[in-house]
C-alpha positions in Angstrom: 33.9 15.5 187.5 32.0 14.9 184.3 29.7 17.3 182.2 26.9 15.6 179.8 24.5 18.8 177.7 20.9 18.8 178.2 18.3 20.2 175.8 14.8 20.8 176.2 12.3 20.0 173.5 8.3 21.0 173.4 7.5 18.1 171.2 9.3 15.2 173.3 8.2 12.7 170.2 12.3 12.1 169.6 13.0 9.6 172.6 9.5 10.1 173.9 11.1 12.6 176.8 11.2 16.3 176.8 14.1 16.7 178.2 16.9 15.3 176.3 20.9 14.6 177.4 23.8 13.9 175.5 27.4 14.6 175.1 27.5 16.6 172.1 27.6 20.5 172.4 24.1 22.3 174.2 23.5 23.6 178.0 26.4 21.9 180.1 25.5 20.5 183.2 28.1 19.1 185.6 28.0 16.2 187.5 30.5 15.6 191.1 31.4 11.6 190.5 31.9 8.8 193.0 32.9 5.3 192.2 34.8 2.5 192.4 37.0 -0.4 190.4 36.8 -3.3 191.5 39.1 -6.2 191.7 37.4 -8.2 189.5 36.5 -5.8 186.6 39.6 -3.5 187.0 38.9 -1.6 183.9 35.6 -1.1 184.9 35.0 1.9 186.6 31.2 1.9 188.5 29.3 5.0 189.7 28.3 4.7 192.9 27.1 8.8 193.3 26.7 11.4 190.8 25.8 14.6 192.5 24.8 17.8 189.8 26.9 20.9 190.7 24.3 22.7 188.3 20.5 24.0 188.3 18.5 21.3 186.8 14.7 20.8 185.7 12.6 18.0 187.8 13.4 14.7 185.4 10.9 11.3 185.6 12.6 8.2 185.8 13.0 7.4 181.5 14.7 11.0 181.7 17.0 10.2 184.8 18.0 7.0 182.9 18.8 8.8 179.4 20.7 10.8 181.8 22.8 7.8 183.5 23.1 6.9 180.0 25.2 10.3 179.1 26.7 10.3 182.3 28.5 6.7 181.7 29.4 7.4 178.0 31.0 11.1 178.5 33.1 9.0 182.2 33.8 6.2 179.3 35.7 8.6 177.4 37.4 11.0 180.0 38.6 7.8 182.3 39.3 5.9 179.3 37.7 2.8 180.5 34.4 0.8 180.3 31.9 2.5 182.6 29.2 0.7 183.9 25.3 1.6 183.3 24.7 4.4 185.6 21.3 3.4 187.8 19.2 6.7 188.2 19.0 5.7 192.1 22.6 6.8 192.5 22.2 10.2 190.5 21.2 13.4 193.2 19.6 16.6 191.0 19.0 18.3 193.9 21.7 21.0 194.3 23.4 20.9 197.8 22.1 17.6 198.2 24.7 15.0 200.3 
């Protein structure tokens, strides 16, 4: 399991998005993660589902990659190993979702 924060912002002029993620300190949201090493890259881990246990806002795909973005980076440091871009395809928002 991995938690990133998200912010929301009126004036979205930052990164061009309202709503923001990162994984610095603001409103934790948690994310169930599947994956995979494989043979070839063993110290790359690669998300294959991320699944959010928490309530989340309706995100358009630049937000849903900022997202993948955060979601990588904060699996990077708890796994301890190079993480590969998370796609938005493989990311479910939808709480009780698969």
């Amino acid at each position: 399991m991995v938690t990133v924060f998200w912010w929301q912002t009126d004036n979205g002029r930052t990164a061009c998005m309202e709503n923001q993620f990162s994984p610095a300190a603001a409103t934790p949201l948690r994310f169930r993660c599947l994956g995979t090493n494989s043979s070839k890259y063993p110290k790359r881990f690669r998300v294959d589902l991320a699944q959010a246990l928490d309530p989340m806002p309706e995100l358009d795909r630049r937000e849903l990659k900022a997202l993948g973005g955060a979601i990588a980076t904060t699996l990077s440091r708890q796994l301890g190993v190079e993480v590969a871009a998370c796609s938005p395809d493989v990311i479910d928002t939808v709480l009780g979702g698969v």
